[in-house]
N, C-alpha and C positions, 0 to 999 in steps of 0.2 A: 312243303315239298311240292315242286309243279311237274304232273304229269304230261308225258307227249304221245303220240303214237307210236314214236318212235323208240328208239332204244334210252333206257334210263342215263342221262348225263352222269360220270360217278361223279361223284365230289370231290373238293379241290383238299389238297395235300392239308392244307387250315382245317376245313370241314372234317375232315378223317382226324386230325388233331384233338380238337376239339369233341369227337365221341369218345377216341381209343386213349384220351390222359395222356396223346402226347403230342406237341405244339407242333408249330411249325420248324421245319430245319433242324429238327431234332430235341426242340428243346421241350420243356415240360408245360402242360397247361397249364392256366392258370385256374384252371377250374378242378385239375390233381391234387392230392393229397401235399402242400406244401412238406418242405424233408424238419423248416423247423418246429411246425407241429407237431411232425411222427416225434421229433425230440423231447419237447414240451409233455409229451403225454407219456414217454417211458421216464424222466424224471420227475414226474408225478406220483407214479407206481411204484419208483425209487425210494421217494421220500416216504409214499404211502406204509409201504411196508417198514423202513426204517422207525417211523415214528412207533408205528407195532413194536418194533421189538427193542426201542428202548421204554415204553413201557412196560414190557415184561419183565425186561430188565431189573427197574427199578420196584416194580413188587415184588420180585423173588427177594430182592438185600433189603427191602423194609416192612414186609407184612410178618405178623405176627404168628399167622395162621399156617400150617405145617401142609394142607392142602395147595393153598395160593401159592408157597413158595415152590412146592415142584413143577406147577404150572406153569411159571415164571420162568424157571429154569429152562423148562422145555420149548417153551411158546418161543424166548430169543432166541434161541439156535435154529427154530425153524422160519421164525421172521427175517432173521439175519439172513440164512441162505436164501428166502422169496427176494430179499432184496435185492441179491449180487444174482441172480436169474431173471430177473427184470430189466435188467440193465442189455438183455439184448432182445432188440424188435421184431418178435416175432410169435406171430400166435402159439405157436409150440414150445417157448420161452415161458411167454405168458402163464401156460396153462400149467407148466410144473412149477411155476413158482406160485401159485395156489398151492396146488399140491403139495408141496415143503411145507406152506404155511398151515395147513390140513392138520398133517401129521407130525408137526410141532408143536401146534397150538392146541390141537381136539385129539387125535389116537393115539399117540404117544402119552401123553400126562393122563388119558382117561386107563389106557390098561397098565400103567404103573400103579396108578390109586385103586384100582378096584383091586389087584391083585395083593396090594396089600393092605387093603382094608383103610385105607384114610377118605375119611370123606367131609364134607360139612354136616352139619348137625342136621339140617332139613334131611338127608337122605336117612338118617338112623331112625328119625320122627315117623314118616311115610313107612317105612320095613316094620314099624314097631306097632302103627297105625294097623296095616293089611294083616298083622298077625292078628291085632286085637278087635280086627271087626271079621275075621274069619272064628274066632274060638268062642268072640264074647258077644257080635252079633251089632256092635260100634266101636269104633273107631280110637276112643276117648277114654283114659285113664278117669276114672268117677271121681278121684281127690291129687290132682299133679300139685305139688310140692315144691319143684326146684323147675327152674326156665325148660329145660331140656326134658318135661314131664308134659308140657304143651304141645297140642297139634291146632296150630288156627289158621288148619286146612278146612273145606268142605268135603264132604264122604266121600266124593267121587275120588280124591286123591290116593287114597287108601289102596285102589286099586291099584296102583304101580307100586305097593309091598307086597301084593298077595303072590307073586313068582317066588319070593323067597320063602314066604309063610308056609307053604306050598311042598316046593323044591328043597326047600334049606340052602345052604351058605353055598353060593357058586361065583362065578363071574360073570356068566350069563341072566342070573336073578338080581342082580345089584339092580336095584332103582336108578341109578343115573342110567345105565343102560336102556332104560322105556323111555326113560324123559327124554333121552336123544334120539331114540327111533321113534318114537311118536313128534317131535319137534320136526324134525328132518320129512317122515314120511306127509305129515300135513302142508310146510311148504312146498312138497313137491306138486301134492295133487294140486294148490292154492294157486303155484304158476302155473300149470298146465290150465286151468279152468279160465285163467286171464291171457294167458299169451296170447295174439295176433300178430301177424305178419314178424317180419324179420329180428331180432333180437334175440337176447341170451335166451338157450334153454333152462327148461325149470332144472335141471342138475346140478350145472352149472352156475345158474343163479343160485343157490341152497348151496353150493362150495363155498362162492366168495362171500356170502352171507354168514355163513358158518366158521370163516375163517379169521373176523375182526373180532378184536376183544372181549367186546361188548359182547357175543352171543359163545365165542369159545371157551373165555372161563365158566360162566356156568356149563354148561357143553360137559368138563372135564370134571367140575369138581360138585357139580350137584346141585341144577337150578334148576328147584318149583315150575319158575314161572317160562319159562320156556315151552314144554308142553299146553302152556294154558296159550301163550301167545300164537303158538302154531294154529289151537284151531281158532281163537279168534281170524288170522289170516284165511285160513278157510272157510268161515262164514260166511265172510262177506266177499271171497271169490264166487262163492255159493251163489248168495244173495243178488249181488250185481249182473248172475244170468239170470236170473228170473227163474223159469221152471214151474214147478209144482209149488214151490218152498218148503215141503219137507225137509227135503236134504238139510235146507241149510238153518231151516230148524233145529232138528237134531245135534249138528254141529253149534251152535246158539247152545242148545242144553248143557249139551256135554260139558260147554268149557263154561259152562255157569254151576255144572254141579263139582267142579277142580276146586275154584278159589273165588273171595267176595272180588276181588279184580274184573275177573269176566264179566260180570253181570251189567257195566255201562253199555257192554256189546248191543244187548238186547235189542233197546230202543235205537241205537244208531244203526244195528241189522235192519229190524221189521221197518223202520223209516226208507231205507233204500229197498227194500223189497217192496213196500207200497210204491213207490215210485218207478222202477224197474218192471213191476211184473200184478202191479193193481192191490187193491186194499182187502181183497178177498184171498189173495195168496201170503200176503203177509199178518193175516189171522189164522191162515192154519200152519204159517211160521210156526207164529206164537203159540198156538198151542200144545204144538209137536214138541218147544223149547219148553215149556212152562212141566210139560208130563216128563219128559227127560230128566229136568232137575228137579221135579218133586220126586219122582219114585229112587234118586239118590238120596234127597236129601231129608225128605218128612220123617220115611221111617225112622232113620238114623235120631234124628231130632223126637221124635215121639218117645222112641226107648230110653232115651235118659237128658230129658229137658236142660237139668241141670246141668250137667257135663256139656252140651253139646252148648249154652249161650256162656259157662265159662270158657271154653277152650275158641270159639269160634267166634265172640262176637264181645265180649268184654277183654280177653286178653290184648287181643289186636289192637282195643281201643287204646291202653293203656290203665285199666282200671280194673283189674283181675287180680289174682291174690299173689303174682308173682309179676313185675315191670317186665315188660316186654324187651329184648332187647333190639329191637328196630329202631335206633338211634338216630338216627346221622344228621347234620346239625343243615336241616332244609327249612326255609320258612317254618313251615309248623313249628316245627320242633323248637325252632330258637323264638318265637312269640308263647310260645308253654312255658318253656324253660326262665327266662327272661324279663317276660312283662306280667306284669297283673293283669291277672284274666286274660294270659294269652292263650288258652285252651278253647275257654269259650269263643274267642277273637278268629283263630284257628277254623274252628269247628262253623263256624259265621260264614266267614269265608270261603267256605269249601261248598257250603251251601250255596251262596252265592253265585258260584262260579258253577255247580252244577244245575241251576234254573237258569245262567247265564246260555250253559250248551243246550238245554231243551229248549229254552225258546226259539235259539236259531236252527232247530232241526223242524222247528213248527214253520217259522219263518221264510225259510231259506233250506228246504233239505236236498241232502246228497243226492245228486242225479249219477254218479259214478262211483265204481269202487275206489277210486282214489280219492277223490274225495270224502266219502263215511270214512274209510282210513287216518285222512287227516281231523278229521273231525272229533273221533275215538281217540286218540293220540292227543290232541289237545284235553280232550276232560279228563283222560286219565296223567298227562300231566301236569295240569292243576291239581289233581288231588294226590298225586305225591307228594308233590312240594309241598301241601296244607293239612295233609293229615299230621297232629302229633309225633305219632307213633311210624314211621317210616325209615325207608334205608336208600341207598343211592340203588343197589340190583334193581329195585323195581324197575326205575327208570328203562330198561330194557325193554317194557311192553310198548309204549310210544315208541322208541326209537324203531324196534322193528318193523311195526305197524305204518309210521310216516316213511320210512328209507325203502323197504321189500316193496311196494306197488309204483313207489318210481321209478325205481330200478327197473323191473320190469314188464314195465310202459314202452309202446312201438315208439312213442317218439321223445321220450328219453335216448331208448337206446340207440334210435339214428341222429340224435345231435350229439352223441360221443362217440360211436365206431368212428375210426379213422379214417375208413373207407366209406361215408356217408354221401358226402360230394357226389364221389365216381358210383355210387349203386342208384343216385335220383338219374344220374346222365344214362345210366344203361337200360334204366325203364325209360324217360324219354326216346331213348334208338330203337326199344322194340316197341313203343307206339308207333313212331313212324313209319 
């Protein structure tokens, strides 16, 4: 823009076009939000949520499971109305048709099940666990007998039975209740800690997170791993600022003394804190995580050896005195089942692929949190697929891990807001 001494020339009817999104002679820029974009992108959210709820659909009329099917039930009728409330353009459309999906898919089927007592087997495990490491001091039936006599949880899970062991039978003490206020309350703090500049809020984000299958059925019906994935997320939000590295020590610990899951976290955390914040803060990471999950874990392991490597570390394997039921027919599984010496083949493999990820965190490490995200996400979905003994739930720790830090990345979220175009145009006009 060329100044004069005089009085500022305004700009020609184009020029004003071209700031304010709207063209010459009335017509639209070309640099405005075209109309069959805004179209493109609410038949998206259409379909998005549609595909939702004939998925639920169809596990309500064919799962076997008496939990899954009211989920199902409830999750379509809220999918279904997100659908038909998407269908008009407009932020405040938008955001109750979340909301339907919320409360179809997550509060709805969570206080029908807790109030009458149906749940998955992991949440009776965890309630049955927090009793018996409050009366007996571990966690661990000393001779489990029958599948549902198993906890191959680590001690820190125990902790989300002990409200009931505690309180006794309410709907406030049910275990899926922490698992989703501990899930929900860790993404929240995990966006805040990453958010910059314009995009979704951490609330916000943690709704529509909260509100796809993948993280709603367990949500409602009583998933482990949720909790544990929360605070991996907040680790390495942790982590990726730098800091002291306690904090996100602590959080490292914590969700290494929940389940053997967590613990790839470690080295993919203290990697990106050496990096982030120097090799002397991601030592007293490490050591802040290492004291965290021993003072869950030793004691507990010390009091009764035995109980604690059958229920924790031979069952999971597949090789405890009762088969595990974590079936489902993924790599591992079907070279066990299948081949000769597909166990050993399996178990090879898994190796393989985790010196595959350590060398390239030696090689090549995480300089951002989304990237250690992606990183994590990949070894722990290789060793889903190759462990034996596995189930498709798990799969939920990668997916949230890879999907939550893109989503709420500054420039994810401005190459999909709709109004991305016209918000660069309106910082260019107050530069000038």
């Amino acid at each position: 823009m060329t100044l004069t001494k005089g009085a500022a020339t305004p700009p020609s009817r184009t020029a004003r076009g071209v700031l304010t999104g709207v063209g010459h002679l009335g017509q639209a820029s070309p640099l405005a939000l075209p109309g069959r974009r805004r179209f493109s992108l609410v038949r998206r959210a259409w379909a998005r949520w549609l595909g939702c709820a004939g998925f639920a659909l169809i596990l309500a009329t064919t799962t076997g499971l008496g939990p899954h099917r009211v989920w199902g039930a409830c999750a379509a009728a809220g999918y279904g109305t997100a659908a038909l409330l998407s269908l008009r353009d407009s932020r405040t459309w938008k955001r109750a048709a979340v909301t339907a999906a919320l409360l179809g898919a997550v509060l709805v089927p969570l206080v029908v099940l807790v109030v009458s007592g149906a749940a998955q087997s992991e949440v009776g495990v965890v309630e049955r666990s927090g009793a018996l490491l409050l009366h007996t001091g571990s966690p661990y039936l000393p001779h489990p007998a029958h599948t549902v006599d198993y906890n191959p949880y680590l001690p820190g899970m125990a902790l989300f039975g002990l409200p009931r062991a505690l309180f006794g039978a309410g709907p406030f003490t049910d275990a899926r209740v922490w698992f989703c206020l501990t899930f929900l309350v860790c993404m929240v703090f995990a966006g805040r800690r990453t958010a910059e500049g314009p995009g979704p809020t951490p609330v916000s984000a943690v709704s529509l997170l909260a509100a796809f299958p993948a993280v709603a059925l367990p949500l409602a019906v009583g998933g482990v791993d949720l909790p544990v994935v929360g605070l991996m997320c907040l680790s390495l939000a942790l982590a990726g600022r730098g800091g002291s590295g306690t904090a996100a020590g602590v959080a490292m610990g914590t969700a290494a003394a929940l389940k053997w899951t967590a613990w790839p976290l470690l080295p993919v955390g203290l990697v990106l804190l050496a990096v982030t914040a120097g090799r002397r803060t991601a030592l007293r990471a490490a050591l802040a995580a290492l004291s965290v999950a021993a003072t869950a874990v030793v004691p507990v392991a010390l009091a009764d050896p035995h109980a604690f490597v059958e229920h924790v570390v031979l069952f999971p394997l597949g090789a405890g005195g009762v088969r595990s039921p974590a079936a489902s027919p993924l790599p591992g599984r079907l070279l066990a089942l299948y081949v000769p010496g597909g166990a050993a083949l399996a178990t090879a493999a898994l190796v393989a692929a985790a010196l595959g990820v350590t060398v390239s965190l030696l090689v090549r490490p995480p300089r951002t949190v989304r990237a250690a995200a992606d990183r994590l996400a990949v070894g722990l979905g290789l060793a889903i697929c190759l462990i034996p003994a596995t189930r498709f739930g798990y799969l939920v720790l990668p997916l949230v891990l890879a999907g939550w830090f893109r989503y709420t990345s500054t420039s994810a979220w401005l190459n999909r807001t709709p109004c991305a175009p016209l918000h660069r145009i309106l910082i260019i006009h107050r530069q000038i």
